[in-house]
C-alpha positions as CSV (number, residue, x, y, z in Angstrom):
1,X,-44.2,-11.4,11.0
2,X,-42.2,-14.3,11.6
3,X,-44.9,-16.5,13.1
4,X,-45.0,-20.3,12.2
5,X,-41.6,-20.6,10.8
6,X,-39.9,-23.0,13.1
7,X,-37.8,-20.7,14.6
8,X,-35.7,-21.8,17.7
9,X,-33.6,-20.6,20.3
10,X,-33.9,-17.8,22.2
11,X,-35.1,-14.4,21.6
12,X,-32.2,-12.7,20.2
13,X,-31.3,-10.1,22.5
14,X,-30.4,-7.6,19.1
15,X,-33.9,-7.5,18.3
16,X,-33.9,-4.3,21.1
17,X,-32.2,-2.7,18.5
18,X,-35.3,-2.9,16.1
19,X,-36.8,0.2,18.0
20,X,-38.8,1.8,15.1
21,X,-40.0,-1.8,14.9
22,X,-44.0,-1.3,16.0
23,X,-45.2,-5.3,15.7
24,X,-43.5,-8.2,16.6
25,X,-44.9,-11.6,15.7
26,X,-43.3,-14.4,17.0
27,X,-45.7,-17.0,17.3
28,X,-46.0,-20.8,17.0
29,X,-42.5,-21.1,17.1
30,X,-40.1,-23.3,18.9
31,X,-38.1,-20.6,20.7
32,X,-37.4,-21.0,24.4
33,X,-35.7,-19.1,27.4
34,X,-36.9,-15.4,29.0
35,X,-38.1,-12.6,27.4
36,X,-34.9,-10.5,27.2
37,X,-34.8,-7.3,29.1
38,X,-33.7,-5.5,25.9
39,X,-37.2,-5.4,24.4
40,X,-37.9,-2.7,26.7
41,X,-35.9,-0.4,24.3
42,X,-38.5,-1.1,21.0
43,X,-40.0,2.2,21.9
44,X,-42.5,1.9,19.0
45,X,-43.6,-1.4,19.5
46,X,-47.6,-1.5,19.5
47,X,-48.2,-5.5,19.3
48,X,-46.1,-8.4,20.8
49,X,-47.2,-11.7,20.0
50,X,-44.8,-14.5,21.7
51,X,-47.7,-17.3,22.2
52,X,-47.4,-20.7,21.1
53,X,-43.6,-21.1,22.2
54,X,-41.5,-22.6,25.2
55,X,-41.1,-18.9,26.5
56,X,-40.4,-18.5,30.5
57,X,-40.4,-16.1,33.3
58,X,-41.7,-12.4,33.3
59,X,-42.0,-9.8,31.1
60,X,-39.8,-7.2,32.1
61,X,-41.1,-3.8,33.2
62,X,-39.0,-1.8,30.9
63,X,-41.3,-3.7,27.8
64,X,-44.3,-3.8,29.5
65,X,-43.7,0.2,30.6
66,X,-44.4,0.8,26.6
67,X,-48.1,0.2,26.5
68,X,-48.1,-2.4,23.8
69,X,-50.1,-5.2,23.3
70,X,-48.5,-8.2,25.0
71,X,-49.3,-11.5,24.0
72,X,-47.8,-14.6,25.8
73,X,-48.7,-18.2,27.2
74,X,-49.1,-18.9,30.6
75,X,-46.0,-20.1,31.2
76,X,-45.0,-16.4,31.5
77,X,-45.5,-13.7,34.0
78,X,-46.7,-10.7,33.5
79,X,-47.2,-7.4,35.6
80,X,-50.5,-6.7,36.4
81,X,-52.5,-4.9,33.5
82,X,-49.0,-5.7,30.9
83,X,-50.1,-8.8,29.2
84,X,-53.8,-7.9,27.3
85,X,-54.1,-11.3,26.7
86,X,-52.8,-15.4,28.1
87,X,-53.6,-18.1,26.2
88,X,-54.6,-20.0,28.7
């Protein structure tokens, strides 16, 4: 759990290679950018937690595919039934 650390920049695209990783907190803060494509490969991943950011675009199918819980603002698009839950 890195939430509320002032983080910033994007999401590294590395973190894909965290795949016995199974929660990902990222919230509150100031990262920007897309969801990278590579988060697809956390293949444990049971939570995602990305609100409270300057994220953008979609959630790509290869993450949302997994069956986690997916948890971004409404800035960002998610397939239908990926994202459990916008904060909007």
């Amino acid at each position: 759990d890195v939430s509320d650390n002032s983080i910033s920049g994007e999401i590294p695209t590395s973190l894909g290679e965290c795949t016995s990783l199974s929660e990902l907190s990222l919230y509150q803060n100031k990262l920007w950018g897309d969801v990278p494509a590579e988060l697809g490969n956390l293949v444990g991943i049971t939570q995602m937690n990305l609100i409270d950011n300057g994220i953008e675009g979609e959630v790509p199918e290869g993450l949302c595919s997994l069956g986690a819980e997916i948890q971004v603002d409404c800035s960002v698009t998610c397939a239908e039934d990926c994202c459990t839950n916008y904060d909007c």
